[in-house]
N, C-alpha and C positions, 0 to 999 in steps of 0.2 A: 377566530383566525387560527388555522395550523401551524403547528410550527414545522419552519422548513429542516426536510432531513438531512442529513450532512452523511455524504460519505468519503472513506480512505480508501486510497489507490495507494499500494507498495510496490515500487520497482526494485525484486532483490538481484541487483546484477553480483559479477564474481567481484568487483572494483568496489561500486560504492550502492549503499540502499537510498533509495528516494521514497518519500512520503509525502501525499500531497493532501488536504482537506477539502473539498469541494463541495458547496449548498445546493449547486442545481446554474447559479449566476455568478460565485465569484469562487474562488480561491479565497480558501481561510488562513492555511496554514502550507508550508513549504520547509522540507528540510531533505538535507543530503549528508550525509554520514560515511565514513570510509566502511567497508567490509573486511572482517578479518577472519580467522580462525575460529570465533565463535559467532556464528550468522544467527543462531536463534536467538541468544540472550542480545545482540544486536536489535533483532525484529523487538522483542519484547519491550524493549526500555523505550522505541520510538512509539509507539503506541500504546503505552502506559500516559505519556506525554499529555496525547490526545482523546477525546471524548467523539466516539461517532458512530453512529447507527447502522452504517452498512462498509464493507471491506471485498476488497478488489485486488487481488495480487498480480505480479507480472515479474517475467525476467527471469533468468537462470535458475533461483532459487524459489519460483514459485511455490514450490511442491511444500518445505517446509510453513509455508503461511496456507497451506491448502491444505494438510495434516495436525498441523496443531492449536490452527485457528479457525478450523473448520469454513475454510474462505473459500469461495469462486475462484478459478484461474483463471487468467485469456493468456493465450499464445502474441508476442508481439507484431506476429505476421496479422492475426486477430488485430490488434489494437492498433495497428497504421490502417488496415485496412477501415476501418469503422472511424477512426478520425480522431 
């Protein structure tokens, strides 16, 4: 049997970052954190946290989880639209 993949979706808005863990069936993990004046040592410390195979960024601050984590973006016009 495989093992199921788990992937992170990070929503960096300008308020607060959201990280979510998801197998494919459930929600693993969930967290929300305020955003401050340092957004990337933010991003860092929430995904040191967690263990996951694949990442997914979104929100304002996309760009820095798409430059220095070498991640996928979607636009959230993207991400309503798809569901």
């Amino acid at each position: 049997m495989t093992k199921q993949k788990t992937a992170a979706g990070i929503d960096v808005g300008s308020r607060t970052i959201k990280l979510v863990l998801y197998d494919g069936s459930h929600i693993l993990f969930e967290k929300i954190v305020d955003n401050t004046y340092n957004t990337t040592d933010i991003i860092k410390e929430l995904l040191d946290e967690v263990k996951y195979d694949a990442l997914v960024a979104l929100g304002y601050g996309r760009a820095l989880v798409e430059i220095d984590w070498d991640a996928p973006t979607v636009s959230e016009i993207t991400a309503f639209a798809i569901g």
